[in-house]
C-alpha positions as CSV (number, residue, x, y, z in Angstrom):
1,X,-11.5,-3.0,-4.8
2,X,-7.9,-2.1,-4.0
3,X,-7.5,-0.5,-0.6
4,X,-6.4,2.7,-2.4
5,X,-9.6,3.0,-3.7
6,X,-11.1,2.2,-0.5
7,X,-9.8,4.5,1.1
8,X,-10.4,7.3,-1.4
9,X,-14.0,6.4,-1.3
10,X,-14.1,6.4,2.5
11,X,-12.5,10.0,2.6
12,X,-15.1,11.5,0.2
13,X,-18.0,9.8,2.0
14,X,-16.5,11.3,5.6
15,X,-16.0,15.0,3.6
16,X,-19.2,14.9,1.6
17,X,-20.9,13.8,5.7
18,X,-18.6,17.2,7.3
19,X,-19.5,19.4,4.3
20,X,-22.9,18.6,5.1
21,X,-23.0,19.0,8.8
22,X,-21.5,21.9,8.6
23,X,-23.8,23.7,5.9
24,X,-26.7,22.1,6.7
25,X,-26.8,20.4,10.2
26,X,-27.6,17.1,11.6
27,X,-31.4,16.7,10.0
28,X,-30.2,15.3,7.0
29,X,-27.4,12.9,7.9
30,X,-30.1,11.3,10.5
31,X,-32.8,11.2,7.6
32,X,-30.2,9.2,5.7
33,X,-29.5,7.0,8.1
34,X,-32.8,6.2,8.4
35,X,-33.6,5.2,4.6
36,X,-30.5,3.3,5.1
37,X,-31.6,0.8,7.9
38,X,-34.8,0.8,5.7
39,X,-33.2,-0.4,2.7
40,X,-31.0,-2.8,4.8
41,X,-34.2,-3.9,6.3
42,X,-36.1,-4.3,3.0
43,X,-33.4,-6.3,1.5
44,X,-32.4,-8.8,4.3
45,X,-36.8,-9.4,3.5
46,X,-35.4,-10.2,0.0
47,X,-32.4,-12.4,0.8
């Protein structure tokens, strides 16, 4: 991945995260950061 790309990516992620805080508040962001340390959990179980 070039650091062009990179950095693309990372400024959709951070808009796509404001658009959603903004619209819909901080219920779902938290929710996704839970199923994240879930998946991070289940696949370190994996590894």
């Amino acid at each position: 991945m070039t650091n062009q790309i990179a950095l693309w990516l990372g400024i959709f992620l951070l808009g796509g995260m404001m658009l959603d805080f903004a619209m819909f508040g901080t219920e779902h962001i938290l929710f996704l950061g839970k199923k994240l340390f879930d998946l991070l959990e289940w696949m370190a179980f994996w590894r």
